[in-house]
C-alpha positions as a Markdown table, in Angstrom:
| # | Residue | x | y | z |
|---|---|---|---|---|
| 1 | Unk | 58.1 | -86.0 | 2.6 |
| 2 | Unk | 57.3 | -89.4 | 2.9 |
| 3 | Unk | 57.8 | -91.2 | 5.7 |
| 4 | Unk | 59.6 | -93.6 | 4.2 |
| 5 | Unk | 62.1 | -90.7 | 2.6 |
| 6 | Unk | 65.6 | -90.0 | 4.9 |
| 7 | Unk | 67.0 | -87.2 | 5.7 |
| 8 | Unk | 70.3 | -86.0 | 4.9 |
| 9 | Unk | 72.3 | -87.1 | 7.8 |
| 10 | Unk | 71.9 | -90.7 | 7.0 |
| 11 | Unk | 75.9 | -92.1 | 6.8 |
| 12 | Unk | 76.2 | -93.6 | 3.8 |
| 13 | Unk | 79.0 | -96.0 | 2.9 |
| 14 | Unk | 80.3 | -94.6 | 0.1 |
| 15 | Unk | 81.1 | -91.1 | 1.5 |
| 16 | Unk | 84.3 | -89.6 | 0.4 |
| 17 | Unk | 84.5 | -92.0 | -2.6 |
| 18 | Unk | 85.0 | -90.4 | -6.0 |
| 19 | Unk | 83.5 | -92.0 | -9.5 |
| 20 | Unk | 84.6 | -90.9 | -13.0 |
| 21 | Unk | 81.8 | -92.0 | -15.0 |
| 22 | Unk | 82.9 | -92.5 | -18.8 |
| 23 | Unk | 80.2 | -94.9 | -19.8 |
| 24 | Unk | 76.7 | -94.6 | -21.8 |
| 25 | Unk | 73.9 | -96.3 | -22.4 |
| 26 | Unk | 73.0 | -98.5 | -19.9 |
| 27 | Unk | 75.3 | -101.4 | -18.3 |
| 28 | Unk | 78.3 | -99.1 | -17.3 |
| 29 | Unk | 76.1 | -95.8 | -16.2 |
| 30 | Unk | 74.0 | -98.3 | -14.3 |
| 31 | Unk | 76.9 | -99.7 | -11.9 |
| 32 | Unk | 77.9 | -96.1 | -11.7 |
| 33 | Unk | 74.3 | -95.3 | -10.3 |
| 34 | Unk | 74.4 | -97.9 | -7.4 |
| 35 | Unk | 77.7 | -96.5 | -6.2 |
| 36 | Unk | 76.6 | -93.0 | -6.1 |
| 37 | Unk | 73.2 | -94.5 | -4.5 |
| 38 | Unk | 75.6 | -95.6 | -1.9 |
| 39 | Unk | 77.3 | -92.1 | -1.3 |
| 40 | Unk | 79.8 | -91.7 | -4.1 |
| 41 | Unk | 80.4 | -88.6 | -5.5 |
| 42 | Unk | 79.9 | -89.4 | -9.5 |
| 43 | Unk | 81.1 | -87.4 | -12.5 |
| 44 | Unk | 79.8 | -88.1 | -15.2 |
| 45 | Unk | 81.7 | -87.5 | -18.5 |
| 46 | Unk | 79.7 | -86.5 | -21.6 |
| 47 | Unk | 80.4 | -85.3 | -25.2 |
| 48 | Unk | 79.6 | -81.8 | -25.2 |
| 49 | Unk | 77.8 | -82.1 | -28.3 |
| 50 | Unk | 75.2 | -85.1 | -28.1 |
| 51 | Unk | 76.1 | -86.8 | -24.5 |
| 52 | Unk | 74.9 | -89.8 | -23.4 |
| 53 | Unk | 73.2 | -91.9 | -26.1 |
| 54 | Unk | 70.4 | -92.3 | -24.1 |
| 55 | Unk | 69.7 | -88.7 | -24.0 |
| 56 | Unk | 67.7 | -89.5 | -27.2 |
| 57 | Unk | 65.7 | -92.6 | -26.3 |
| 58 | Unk | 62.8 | -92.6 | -25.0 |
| 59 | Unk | 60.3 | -89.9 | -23.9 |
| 60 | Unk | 61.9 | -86.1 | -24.0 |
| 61 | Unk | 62.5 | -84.1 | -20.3 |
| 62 | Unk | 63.1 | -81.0 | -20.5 |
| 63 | Unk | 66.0 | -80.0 | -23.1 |
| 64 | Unk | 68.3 | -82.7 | -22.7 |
| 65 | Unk | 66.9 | -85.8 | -20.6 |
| 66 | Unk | 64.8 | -88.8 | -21.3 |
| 67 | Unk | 62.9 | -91.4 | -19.2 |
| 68 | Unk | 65.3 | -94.0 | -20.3 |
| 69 | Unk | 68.5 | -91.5 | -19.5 |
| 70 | Unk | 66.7 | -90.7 | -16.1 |
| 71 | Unk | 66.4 | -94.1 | -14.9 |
| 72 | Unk | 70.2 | -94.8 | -14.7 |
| 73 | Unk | 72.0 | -91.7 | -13.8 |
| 74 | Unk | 70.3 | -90.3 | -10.5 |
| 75 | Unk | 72.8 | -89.1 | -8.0 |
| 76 | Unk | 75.8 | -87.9 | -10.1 |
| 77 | Unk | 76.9 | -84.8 | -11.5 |
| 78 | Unk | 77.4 | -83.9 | -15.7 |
| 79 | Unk | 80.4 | -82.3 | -17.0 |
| 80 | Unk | 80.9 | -81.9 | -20.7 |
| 81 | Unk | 84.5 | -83.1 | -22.4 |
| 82 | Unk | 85.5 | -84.1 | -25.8 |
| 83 | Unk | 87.7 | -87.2 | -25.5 |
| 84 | Unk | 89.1 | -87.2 | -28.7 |
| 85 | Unk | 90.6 | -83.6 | -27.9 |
| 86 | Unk | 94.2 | -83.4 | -26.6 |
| 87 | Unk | 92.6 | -81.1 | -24.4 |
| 88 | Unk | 89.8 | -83.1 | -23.0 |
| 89 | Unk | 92.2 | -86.1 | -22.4 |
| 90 | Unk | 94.1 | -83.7 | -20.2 |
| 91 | Unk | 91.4 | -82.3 | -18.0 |
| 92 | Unk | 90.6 | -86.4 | -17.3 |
| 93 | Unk | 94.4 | -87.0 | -16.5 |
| 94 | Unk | 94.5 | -84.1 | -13.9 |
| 95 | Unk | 91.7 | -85.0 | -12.3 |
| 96 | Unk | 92.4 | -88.6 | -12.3 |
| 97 | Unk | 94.2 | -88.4 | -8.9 |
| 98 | Unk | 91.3 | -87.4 | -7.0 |
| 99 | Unk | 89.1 | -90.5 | -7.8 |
| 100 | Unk | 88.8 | -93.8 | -7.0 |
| 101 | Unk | 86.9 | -96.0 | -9.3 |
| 102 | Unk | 86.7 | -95.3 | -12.9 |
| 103 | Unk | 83.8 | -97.0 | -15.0 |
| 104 | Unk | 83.7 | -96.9 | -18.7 |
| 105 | Unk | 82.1 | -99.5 | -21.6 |
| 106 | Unk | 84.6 | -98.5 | -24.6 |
| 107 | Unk | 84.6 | -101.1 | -27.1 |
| 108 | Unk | 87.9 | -103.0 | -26.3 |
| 109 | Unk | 90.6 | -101.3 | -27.3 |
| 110 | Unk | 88.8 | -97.8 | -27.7 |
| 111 | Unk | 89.8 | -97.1 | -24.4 |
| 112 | Unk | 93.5 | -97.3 | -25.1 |
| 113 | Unk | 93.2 | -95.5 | -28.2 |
| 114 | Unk | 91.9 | -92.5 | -26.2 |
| 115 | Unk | 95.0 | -92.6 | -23.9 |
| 116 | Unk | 92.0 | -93.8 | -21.4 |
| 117 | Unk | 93.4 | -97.5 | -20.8 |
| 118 | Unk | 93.9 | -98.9 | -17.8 |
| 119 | Unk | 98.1 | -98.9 | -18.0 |
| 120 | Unk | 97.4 | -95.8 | -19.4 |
| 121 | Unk | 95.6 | -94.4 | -15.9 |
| 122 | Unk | 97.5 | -96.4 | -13.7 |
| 123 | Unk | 100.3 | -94.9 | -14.0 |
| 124 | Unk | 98.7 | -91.3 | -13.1 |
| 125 | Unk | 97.1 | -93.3 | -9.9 |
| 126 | Unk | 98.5 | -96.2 | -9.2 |
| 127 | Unk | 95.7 | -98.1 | -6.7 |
| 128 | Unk | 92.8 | -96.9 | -9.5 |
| 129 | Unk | 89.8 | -99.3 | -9.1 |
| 130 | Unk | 89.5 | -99.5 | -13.3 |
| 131 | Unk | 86.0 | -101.1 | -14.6 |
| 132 | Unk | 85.6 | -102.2 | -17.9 |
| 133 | Unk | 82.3 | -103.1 | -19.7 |
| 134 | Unk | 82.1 | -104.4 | -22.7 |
| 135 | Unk | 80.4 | -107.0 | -25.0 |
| 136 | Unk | 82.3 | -110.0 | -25.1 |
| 137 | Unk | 85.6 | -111.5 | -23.6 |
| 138 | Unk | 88.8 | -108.9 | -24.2 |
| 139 | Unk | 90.9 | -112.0 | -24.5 |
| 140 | Unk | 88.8 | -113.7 | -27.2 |
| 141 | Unk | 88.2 | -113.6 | -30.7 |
| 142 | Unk | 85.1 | -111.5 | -30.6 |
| 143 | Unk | 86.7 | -108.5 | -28.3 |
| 144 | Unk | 85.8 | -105.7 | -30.2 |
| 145 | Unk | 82.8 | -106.8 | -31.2 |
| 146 | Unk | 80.1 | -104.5 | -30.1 |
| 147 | Unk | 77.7 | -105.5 | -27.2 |
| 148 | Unk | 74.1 | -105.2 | -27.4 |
| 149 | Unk | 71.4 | -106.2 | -25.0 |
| 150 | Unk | 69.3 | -107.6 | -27.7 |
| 151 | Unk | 71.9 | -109.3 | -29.4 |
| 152 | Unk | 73.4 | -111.0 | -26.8 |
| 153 | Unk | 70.0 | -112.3 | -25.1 |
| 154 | Unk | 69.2 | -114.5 | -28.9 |
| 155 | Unk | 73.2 | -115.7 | -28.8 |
| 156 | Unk | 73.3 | -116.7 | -24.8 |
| 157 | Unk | 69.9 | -118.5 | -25.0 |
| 158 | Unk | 67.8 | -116.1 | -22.9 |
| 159 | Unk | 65.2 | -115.6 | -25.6 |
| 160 | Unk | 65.2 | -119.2 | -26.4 |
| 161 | Unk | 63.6 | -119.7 | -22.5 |
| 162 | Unk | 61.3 | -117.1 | -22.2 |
| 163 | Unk | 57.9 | -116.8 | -23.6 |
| 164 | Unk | 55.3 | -119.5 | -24.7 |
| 165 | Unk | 56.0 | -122.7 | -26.1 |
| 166 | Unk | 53.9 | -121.9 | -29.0 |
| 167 | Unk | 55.4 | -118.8 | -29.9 |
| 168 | Unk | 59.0 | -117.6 | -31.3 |
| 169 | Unk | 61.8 | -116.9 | -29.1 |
| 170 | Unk | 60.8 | -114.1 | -26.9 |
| 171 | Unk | 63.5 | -110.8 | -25.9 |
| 172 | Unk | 62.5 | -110.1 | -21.6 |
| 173 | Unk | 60.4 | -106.6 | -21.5 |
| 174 | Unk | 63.8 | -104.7 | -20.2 |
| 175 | Unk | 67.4 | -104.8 | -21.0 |
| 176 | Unk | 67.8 | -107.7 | -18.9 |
| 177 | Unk | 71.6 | -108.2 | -19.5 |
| 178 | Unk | 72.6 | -104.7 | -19.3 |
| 179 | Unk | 70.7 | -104.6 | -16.1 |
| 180 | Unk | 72.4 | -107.7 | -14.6 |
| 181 | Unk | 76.0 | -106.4 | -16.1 |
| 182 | Unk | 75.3 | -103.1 | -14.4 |
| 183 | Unk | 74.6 | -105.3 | -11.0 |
| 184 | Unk | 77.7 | -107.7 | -11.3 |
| 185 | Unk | 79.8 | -105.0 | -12.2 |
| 186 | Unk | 79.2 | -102.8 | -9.1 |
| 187 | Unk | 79.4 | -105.7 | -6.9 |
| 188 | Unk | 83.0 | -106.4 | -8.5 |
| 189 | Unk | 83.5 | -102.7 | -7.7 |
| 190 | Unk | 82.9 | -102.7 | -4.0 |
| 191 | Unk | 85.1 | -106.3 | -4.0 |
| 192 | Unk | 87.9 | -104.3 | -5.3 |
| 193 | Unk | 87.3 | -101.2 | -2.9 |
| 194 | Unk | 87.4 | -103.6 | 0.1 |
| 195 | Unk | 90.3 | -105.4 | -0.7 |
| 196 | Unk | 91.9 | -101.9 | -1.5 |
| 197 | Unk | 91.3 | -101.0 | 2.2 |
| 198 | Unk | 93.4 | -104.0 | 3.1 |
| 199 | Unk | 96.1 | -103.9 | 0.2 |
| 200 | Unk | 96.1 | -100.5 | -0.6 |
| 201 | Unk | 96.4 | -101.9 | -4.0 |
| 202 | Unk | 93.9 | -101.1 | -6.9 |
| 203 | Unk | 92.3 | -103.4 | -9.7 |
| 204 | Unk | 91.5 | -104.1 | -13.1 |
| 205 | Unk | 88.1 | -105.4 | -13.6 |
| 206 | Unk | 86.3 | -106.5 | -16.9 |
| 207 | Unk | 82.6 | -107.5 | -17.1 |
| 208 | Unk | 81.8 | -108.6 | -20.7 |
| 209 | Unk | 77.7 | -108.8 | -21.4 |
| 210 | Unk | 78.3 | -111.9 | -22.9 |
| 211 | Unk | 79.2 | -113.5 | -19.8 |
| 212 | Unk | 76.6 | -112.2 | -17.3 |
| 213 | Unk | 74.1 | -112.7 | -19.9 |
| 214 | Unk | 75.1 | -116.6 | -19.2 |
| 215 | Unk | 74.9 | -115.9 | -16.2 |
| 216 | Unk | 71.0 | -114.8 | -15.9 |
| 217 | Unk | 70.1 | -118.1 | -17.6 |
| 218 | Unk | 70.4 | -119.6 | -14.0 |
| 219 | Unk | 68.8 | -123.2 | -13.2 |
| 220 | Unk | 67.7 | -123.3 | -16.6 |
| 221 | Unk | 71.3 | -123.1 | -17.6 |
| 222 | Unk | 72.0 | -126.2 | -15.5 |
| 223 | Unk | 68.7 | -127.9 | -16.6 |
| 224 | Unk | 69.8 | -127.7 | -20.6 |
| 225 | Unk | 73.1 | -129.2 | -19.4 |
| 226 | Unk | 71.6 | -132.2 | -17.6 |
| 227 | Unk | 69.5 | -132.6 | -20.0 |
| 228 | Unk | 71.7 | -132.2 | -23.1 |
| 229 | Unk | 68.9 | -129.7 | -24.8 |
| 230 | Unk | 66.4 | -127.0 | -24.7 |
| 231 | Unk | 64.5 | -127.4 | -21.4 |
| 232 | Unk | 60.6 | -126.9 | -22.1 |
| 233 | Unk | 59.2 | -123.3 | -22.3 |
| 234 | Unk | 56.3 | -123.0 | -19.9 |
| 235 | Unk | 55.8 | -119.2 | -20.7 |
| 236 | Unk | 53.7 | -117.9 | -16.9 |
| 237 | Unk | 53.9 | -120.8 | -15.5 |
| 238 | Unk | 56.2 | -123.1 | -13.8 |
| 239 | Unk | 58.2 | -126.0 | -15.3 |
| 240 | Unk | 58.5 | -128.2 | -12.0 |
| 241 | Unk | 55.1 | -126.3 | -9.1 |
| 242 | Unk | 51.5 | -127.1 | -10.8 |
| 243 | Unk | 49.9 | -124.7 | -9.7 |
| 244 | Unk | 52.1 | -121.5 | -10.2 |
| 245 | Unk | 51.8 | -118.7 | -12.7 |
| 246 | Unk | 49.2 | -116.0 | -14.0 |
| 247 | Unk | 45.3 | -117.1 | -14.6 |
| 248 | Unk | 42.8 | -115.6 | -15.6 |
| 249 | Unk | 39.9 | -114.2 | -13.0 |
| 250 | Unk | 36.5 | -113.3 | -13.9 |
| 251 | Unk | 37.7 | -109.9 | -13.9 |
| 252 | Unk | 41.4 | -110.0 | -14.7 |
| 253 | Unk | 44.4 | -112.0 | -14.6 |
| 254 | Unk | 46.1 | -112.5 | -11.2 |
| 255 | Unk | 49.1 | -114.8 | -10.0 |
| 256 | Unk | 48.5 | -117.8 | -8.2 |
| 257 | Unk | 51.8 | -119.7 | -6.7 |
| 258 | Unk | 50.7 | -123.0 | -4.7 |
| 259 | Unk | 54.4 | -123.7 | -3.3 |
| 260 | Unk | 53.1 | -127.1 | -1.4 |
| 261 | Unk | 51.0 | -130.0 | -1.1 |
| 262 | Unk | 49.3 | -128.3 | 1.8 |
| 263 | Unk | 48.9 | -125.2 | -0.1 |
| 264 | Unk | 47.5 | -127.5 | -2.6 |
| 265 | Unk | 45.1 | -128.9 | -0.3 |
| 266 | Unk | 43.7 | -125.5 | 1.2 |
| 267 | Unk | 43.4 | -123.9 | -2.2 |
| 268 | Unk | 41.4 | -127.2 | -3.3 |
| 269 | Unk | 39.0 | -127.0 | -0.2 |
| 270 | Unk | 38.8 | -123.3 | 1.0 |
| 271 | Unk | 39.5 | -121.4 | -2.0 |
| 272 | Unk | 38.3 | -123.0 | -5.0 |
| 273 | Unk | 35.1 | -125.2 | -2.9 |
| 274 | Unk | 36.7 | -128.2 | -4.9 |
| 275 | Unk | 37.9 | -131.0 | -2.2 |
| 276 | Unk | 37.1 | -133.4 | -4.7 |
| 277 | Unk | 40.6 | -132.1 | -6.6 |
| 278 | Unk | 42.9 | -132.8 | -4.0 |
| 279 | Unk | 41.5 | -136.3 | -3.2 |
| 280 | Unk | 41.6 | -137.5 | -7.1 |
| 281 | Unk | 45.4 | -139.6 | -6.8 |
| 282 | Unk | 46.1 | -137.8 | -9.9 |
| 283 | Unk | 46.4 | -134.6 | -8.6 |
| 284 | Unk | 47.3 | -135.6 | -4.5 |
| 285 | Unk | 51.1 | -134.5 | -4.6 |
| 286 | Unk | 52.8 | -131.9 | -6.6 |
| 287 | Unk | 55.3 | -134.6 | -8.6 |
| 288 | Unk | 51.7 | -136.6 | -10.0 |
| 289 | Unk | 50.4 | -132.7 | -10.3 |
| 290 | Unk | 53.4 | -132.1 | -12.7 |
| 291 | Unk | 53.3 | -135.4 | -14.9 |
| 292 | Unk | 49.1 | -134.8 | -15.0 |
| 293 | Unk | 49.6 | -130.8 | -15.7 |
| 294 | Unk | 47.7 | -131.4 | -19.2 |
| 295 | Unk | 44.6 | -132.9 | -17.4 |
| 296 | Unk | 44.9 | -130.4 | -14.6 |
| 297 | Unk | 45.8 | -126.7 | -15.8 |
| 298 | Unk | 42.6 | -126.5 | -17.8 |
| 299 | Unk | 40.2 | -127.5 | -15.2 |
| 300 | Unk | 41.8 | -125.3 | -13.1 |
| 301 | Unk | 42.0 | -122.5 | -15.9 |
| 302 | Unk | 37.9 | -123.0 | -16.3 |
| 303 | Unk | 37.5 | -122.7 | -12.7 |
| 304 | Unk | 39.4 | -120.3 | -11.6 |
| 305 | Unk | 37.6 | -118.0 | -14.7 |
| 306 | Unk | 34.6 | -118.1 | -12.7 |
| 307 | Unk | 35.5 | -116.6 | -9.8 |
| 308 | Unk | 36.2 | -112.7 | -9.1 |
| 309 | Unk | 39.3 | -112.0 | -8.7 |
| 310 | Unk | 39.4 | -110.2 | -5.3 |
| 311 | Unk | 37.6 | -113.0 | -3.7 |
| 312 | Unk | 40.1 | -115.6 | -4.9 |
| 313 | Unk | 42.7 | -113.0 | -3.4 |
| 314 | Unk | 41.2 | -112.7 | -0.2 |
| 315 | Unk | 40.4 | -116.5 | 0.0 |
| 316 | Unk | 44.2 | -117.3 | -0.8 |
| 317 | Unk | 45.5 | -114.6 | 1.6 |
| 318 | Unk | 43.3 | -115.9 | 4.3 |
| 319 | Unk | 45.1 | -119.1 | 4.2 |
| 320 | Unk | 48.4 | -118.6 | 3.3 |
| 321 | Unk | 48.7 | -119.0 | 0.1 |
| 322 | Unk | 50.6 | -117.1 | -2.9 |
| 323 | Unk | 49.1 | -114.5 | -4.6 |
| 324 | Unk | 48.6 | -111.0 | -6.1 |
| 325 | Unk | 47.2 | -108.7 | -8.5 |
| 326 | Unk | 48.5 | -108.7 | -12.5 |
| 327 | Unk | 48.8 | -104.6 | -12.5 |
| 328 | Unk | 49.4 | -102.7 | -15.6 |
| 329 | Unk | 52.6 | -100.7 | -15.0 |
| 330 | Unk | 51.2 | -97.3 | -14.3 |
| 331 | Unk | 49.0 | -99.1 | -12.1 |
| 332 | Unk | 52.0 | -100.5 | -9.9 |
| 333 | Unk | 53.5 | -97.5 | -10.0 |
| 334 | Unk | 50.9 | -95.2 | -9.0 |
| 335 | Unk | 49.5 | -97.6 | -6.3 |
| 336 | Unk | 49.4 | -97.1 | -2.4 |
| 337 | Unk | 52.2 | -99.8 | -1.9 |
| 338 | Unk | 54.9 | -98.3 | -4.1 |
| 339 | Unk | 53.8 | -94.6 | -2.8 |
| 340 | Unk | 54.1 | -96.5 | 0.6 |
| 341 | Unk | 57.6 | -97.5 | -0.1 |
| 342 | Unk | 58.5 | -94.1 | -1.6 |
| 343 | Unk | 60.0 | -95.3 | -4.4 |
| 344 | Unk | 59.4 | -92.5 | -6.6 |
| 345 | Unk | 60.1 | -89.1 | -6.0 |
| 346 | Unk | 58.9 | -85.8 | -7.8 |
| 347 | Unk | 62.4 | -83.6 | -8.2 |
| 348 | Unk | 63.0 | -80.1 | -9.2 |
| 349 | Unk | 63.8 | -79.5 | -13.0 |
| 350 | Unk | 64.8 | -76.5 | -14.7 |
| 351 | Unk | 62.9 | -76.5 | -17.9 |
| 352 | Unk | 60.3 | -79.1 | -17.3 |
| 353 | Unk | 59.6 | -77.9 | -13.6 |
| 354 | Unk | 59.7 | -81.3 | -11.6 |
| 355 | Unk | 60.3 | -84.5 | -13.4 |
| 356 | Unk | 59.4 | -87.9 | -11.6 |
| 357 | Unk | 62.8 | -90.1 | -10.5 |
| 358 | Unk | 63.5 | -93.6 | -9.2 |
| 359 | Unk | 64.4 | -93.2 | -5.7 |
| 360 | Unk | 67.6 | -96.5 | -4.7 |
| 361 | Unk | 66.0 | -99.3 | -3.7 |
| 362 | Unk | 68.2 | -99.6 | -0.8 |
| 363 | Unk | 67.6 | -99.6 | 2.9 |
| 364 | Unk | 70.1 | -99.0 | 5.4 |
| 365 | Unk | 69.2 | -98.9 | 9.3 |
| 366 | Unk | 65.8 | -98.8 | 8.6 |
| 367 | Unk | 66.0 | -96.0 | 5.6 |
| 368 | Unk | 66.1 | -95.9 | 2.0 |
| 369 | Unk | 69.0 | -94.6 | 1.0 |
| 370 | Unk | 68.6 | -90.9 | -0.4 |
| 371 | Unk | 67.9 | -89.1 | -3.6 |
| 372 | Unk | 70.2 | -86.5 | -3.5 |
| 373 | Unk | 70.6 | -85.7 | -7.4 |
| 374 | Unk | 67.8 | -85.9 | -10.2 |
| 375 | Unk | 69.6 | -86.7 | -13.1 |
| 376 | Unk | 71.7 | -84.3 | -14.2 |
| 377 | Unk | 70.8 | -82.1 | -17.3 |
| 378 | Unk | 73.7 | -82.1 | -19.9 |
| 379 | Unk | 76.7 | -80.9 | -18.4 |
| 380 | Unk | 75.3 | -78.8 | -15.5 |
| 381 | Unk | 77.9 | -79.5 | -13.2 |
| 382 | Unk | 81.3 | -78.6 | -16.1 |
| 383 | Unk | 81.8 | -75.2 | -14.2 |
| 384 | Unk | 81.2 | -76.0 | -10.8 |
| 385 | Unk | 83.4 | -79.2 | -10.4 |
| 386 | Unk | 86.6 | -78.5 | -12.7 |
| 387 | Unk | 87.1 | -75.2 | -10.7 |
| 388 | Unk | 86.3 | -77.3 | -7.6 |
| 389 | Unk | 88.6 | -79.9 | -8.2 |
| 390 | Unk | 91.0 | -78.1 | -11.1 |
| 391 | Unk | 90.2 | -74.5 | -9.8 |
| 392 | Unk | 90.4 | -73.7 | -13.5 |
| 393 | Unk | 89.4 | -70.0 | -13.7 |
| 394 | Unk | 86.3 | -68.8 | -15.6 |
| 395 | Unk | 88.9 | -67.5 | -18.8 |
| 396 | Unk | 89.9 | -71.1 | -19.0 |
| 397 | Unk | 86.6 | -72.9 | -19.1 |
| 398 | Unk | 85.7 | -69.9 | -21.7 |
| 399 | Unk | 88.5 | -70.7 | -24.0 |
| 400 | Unk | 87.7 | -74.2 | -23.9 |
| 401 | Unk | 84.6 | -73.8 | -24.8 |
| 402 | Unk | 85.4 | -71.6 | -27.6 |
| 403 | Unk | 87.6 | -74.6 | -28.7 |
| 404 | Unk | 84.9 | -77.0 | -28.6 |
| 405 | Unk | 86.3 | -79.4 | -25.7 |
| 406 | Unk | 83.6 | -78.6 | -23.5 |
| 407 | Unk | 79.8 | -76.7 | -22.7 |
| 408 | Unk | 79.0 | -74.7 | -19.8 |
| 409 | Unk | 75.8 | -74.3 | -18.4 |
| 410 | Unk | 74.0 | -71.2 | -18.8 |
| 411 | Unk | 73.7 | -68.9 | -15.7 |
């Protein structure tokens, strides 16, 4: 184990709590993932046929898992149900009194359809914590438009800041909206959950992509405003610190982030030999820096190029100033630091032998919170928790297989 791993006595926060997990794809299963990170026992509801969307994108574990299914559903449990059965409907309803939070990302509308709205539910538990993802406001004209990252970073503006000038609105390299909705929707969750301890009452959240995707455009949100259009795209580097952003080494690209005018100055001198930089007026304070960055960034660019890189890191880190490697992604994730951190974890998996999992990011007291549960494989845990929590008997769970509602694992 490494030493960064806990044991299983670590008290985590979310003990006790109970999660019915109706979502897919990314956004909802995502907020569902950080609260079983934080000790929530997660169920996680799945068509008995297909599951999870995700179950078929990207690269194929096993029988029924991919890396892209993997990375947001660690921690919970899998029970098969068809939703659209009378059946299935009824098995949520009875256990509905025993949880606490209920995530789903149903178009809106779908969820009431189902008999899965939030009326609909709070009226079987009446201080349900109800959270509902979806694409757009469920008040506005596009509500039941469907939500997708892609789409939604070109209409909120995100791919209008990102890349080079030169070049065509860029998407980010992840699902950045879904992974911010995911995030504001499990912080919304543990709002609810505290004020629940207080109240004793439950809630009705919404978190619409749309919205959050708005949300990520940050500062340079507020800069378009000011300005009244498009702020320059500056691709690596920065629009406002000169220098700051990725150059090219001798022997590979690193990242260079000179936050100061003393920075500046020592990077001038000690790293690149170059006082002669730092004493032109031009290029003395980082406001002339930024109105001379044409004159600047390519004599900079043609020095730095004939250095090697792990002296200009070494140089930089032996005066205080910014920097790091450009790794390739296996690189990052195979190096010392992350093994360090124990951020990945090799877990047990029935077909495919072990599988490699995300452990949560989170540290409490001085420990990373626990892996308990690789993701689970397509409705491994049907049996165990509806006679658990339903005490349905094995004749039951038979017929309602034989019906189609549900799949049980093999044994």
């Amino acid at each position: 184990m490494n030493e960064q791993e806990v044991s299983g006595d670590l008290d985590l926060p979310l003990q006790g709590v109970r999660v019915l997990d109706l979502s897919r794809v990314f956004a909802g299963p995502l907020c569902a993932q950080v609260l079983a990170d934080f000790g929530a026992e997660v169920i996680k509801v799945e068509h008995p046929g297909r599951g999870d969307d995700t179950r078929d994108w990207g690269m194929r574990i096993g029988k029924t898992e991919t890396t892209y299914y993997n990375s947001m559903n660690r921690n919970k449990r899998s029970i098969t149900l068809d939703l659209q059965t009378a059946e299935g409907l009824k098995i949520v309803h009875d256990l509905l009194p025993q949880f606490d939070v209920v995530v789903h990302n149903f178009k809106t509308g779908g969820a009431e359809k189902l008999g899965l709205g939030y009326a609909q539910l709070k009226a079987i538990k009446p201080d349900l914590i109800y959270c509902a993802v979806a694409g757009y406001d469920s008040s506005g004209p596009e509500a039941k438009r469907p939500g997708y990252d892609l789409v939604i970073q070109g209409e909120a503006g995100l791919m209008a800041l990102n890349g080079e000038a030169s070049q065509p609105p860029l998407k980010f390299g992840v699902a950045v909206v879904d992974l911010m909705t995911g995030m504001y929707a499990a912080q919304a969750v543990l709002a609810a959950m505290f004020r629940r301890e207080r109240t004793g009452k439950g809630r009705l959240i919404e978190m619409a992509l749309y919205d959050c995707g708005i949300m990520v455009t940050g500062y340079y949100g507020l800069d378009a405003m000011l300005l009244g259009r498009d702020p320059e795209r500056y691709g690596n580097a920065h629009p406002s610190i000169v220098p700051y952003g990725m150059y090219d080494a001798a022997d590979g690209p690193l990242i260079i982030a000179v936050g100061n005018n003393a920075q500046f100055d020592k990077f001038c001198r000690q790293v690149l030999q170059r006082p002669d930089i730092v004493e032109d007026p031009r290029f003395a304070t980082n406001v002339n820096r930024t109105q001379h960055r044409l004159e600047l960034a390519p004599l900079l660019k043609d020095l730095i190029r004939t250095h090697p890189r792990d002296l200009l890191i070494e140089r930089m880190q032996a005066v205080g100033i910014p920097c790091g490697k450009v790794a390739g992604l296996h690189e990052a994730l195979t190096s010392e630091r992350t093994h360090r951190s124990g951020l990945l974890r090799d877990m047990p998996h029935p077909v495919a032998g072990t599988t490699v999992v995300f452990a949560p990011p989170y540290r409490l007291d001085g420990q990373r919170l626990p892996l308990r549960n690789a993701p689970p494989t397509l409705g491994e845990g049907t049996r165990e928790v509806l006679q658990r929590l339903l005490s349905m008997s094995d004749e039951q769970l038979q017929q309602l297989q034989q019906q189609g509602v549900l799949t049980l694992p093999s044994t």
